[in-house]
C-alpha positions as CSV (number, residue, x, y, z in Angstrom):
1,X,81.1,-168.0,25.0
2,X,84.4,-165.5,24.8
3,X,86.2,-168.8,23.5
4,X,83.3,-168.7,21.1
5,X,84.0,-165.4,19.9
6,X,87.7,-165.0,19.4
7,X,86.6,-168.6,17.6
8,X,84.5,-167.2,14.9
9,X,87.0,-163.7,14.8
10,X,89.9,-166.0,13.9
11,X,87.7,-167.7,11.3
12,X,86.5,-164.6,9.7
13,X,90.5,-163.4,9.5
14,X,91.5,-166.7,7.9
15,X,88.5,-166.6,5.3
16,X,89.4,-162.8,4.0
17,X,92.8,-163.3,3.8
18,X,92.7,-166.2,1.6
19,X,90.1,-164.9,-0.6
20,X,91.3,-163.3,-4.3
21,X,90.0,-160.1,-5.4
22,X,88.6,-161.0,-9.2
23,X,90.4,-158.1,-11.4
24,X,90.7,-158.1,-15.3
25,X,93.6,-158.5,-17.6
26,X,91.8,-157.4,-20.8
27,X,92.8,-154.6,-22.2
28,X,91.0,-151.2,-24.0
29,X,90.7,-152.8,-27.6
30,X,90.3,-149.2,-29.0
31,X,94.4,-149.2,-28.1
32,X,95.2,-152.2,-30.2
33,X,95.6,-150.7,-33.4
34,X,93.8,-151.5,-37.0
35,X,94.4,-153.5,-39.6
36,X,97.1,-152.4,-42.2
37,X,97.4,-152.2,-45.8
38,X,100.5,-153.7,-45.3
39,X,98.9,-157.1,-44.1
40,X,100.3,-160.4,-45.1
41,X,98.3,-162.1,-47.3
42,X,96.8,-164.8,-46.2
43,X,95.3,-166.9,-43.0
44,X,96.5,-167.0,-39.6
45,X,95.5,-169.6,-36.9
46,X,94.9,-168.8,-32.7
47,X,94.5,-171.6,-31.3
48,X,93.7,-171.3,-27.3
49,X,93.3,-174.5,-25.3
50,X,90.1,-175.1,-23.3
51,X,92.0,-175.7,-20.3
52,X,94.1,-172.4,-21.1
53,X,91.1,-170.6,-21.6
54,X,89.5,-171.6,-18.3
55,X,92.9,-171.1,-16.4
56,X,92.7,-169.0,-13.1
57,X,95.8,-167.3,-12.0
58,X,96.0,-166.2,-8.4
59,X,99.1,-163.7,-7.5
60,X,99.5,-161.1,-4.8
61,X,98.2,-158.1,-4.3
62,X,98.5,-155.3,-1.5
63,X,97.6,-155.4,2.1
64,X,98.6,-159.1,2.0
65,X,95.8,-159.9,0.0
66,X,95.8,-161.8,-3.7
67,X,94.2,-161.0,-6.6
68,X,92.4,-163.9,-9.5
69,X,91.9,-163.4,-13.2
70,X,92.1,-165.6,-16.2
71,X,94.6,-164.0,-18.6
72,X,93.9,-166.2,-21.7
73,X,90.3,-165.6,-21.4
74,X,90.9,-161.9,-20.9
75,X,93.6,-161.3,-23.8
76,X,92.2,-163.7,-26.5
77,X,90.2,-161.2,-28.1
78,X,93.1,-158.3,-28.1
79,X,95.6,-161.1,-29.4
80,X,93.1,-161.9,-32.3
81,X,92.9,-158.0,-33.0
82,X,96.9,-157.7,-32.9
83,X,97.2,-160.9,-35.2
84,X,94.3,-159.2,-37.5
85,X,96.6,-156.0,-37.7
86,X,99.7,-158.5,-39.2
87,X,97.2,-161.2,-41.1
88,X,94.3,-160.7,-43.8
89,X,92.1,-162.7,-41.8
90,X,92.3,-164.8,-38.5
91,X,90.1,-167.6,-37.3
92,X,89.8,-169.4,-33.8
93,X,91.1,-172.7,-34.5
94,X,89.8,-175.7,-32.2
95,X,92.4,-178.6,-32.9
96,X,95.7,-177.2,-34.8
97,X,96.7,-181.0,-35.3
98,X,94.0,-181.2,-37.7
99,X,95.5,-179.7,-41.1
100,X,92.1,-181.4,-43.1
101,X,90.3,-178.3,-41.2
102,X,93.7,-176.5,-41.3
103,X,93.2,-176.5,-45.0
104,X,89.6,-176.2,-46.0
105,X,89.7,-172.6,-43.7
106,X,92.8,-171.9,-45.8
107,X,95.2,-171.5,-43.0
108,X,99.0,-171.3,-43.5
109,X,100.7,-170.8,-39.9
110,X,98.9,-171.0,-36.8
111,X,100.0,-168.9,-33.6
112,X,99.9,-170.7,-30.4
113,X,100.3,-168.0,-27.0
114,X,101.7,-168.4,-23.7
115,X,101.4,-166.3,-21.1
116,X,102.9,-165.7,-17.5
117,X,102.2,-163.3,-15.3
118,X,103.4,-161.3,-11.9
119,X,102.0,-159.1,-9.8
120,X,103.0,-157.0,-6.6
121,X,102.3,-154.2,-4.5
122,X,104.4,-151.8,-2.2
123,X,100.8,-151.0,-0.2
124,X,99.9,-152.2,3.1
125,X,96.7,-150.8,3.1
126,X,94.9,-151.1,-0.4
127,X,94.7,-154.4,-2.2
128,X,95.0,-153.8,-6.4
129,X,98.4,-154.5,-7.7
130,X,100.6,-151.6,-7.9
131,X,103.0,-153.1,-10.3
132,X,102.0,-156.0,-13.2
133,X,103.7,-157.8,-15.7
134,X,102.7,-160.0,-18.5
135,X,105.0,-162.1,-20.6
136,X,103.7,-163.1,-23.6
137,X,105.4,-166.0,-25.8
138,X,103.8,-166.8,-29.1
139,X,104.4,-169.6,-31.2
140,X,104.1,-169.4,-34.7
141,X,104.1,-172.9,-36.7
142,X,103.1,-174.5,-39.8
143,X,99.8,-176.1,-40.3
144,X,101.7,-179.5,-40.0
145,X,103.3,-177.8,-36.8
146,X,106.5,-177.4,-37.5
147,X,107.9,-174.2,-35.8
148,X,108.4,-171.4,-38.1
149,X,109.1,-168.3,-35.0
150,X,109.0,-167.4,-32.0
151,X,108.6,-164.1,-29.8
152,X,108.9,-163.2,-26.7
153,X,108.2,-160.3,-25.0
154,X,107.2,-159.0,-21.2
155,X,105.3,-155.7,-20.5
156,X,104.9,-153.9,-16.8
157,X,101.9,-151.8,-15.7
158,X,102.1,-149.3,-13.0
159,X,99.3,-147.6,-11.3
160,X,99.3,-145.7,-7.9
161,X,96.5,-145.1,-5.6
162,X,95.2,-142.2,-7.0
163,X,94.8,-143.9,-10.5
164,X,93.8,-147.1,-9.8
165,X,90.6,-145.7,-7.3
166,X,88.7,-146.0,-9.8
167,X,89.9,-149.2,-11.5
168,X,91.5,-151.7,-9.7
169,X,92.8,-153.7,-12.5
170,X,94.5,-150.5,-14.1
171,X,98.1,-151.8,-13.8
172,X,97.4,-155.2,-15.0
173,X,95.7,-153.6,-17.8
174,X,98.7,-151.7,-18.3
175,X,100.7,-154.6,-18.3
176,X,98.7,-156.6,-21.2
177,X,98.2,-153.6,-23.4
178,X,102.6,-152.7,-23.0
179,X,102.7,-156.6,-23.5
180,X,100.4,-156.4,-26.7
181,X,102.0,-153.8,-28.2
182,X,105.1,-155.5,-27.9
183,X,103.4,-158.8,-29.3
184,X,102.5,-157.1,-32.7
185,X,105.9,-155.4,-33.2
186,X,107.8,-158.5,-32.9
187,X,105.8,-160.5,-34.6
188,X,106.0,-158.1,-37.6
189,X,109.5,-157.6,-37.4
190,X,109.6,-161.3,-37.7
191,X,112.1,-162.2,-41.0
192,X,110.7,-166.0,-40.8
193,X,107.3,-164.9,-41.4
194,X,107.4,-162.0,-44.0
C-alpha cells in the first residue's frame, strides 16, 4: 500500500510539472493607435495560415513550470489594427496565391507575419513569465508575390510579482504591444512601400 502511495505522489509530480499554464499574447487594442490621415491609399492584404492560426507555443515559465498560448491567434486582430493605421482598408485574405480574389477585393500588397517568441523567469516560486519577447517579421509582397519589404523587429515585456498578481500574462502582453509598436513604425518608415 506505501508502494502504492509514493506511486500515485510521483504521478501527481510528473502530471503538474508537465502541464502549461494557458496565458495570453493579445495585447490592450485601445494601445494600438488609430487610423491616420496620412494613410496610404489603397488595400492591404493579412493573410494568416490556418495552421499558423491554430499554432500552440509552449515556453518556460517560473517555478519550473511552462506556460501555452497561440500568438497568431492572439495578435491577429492588433496586427490588422496596426496595418489599418498605415492602409485605407485591410481585409483577411484566405489564399494570397489567388490574385483573381486578390483583384476583385482590390488589393495591391499583401503582408504575410511571422512570429517567434521567448519567455523566462528568474522566480522559483511563481510560474508567469517574468521576462517576454516577441519577434515579429512581416512580409510585404505583391499580389503576384513578389517581395516588395521586409521588417523585422523584437519587443521585451517585463513584469514582477507585484504587477503581474493580477495578470499573469502582463509581460507577454508587454512584449506584443513593444513588438506592435515597433511593427507599425517600420513598416511606415518603409521607402519600398510609400
Amino acid at each position: 500500500m506505501a508502494a502504492l502511495k509514493q506511486w500515485a505522489c510521483i504521478c501527481c509530480v510528473v502530471l503538474l510539472a508537465a502541464c502549461a499554464h494557458p496565458i495570453s499574447m493579445a495585447p490592450d487594442m485601445a494601445k494600438m493607435g488609430s487610423a491616420s490621415a496620412a494613410a496610404r491609399p489603397g488595400t492591404v492584404g493579412l493573410y494568416i495560415s490556418a495552421e499558423d492560426r491554430s499554432r500552440q507555443v509552449t515556453t518556460p515559465g517560473g517555478g519550473g513550470d511552462k506556460v501555452s498560448y497561440y500568438p497568431y491567434r492572439d495578435l491577429e486582430s492588433a496586427i490588422y489594427k496596426v496595418l489599418g493605421t498605415l492602409y485605407e482598408r485591410v481585409v483577411v485574405v484566405q489564399a494570397p496565391g489567388d490574385v483573381d480574389a486578390l483583384t476583385k477585393n482590390g488589393v495591391s500588397v499583401v503582408a504575410r507575419p511571422q512570429i517567434i517568441t521567448q519567455s523566462s523567469s528568474q522566480s522559483a516560486l511563481t510560474w508567469p513569465p517574468t521576462f517576454f519577447q516577441v519577434q515579429i517579421t512581416c512580409v510585404v509582397t505583391d499580389i503576384a508575390g513578389a517581395k516588395i519589404a521586409e521588417t523585422f523587429v523584437t519587443g521585451t515585456g517585463r513584469a514582477e510579482f507585484d504587477e503581474f498578481k493580477s495578470d499573469f500574462s502582463l509581460a507577454a502582453k508587454r512584449a506584443s504591444e513593444d513588438a506592435l509598436r515597433q511593427t507599425q513604425a517600420a513598416l511606415s518608415a518603409e521607402k519600398a512601400l510609400q
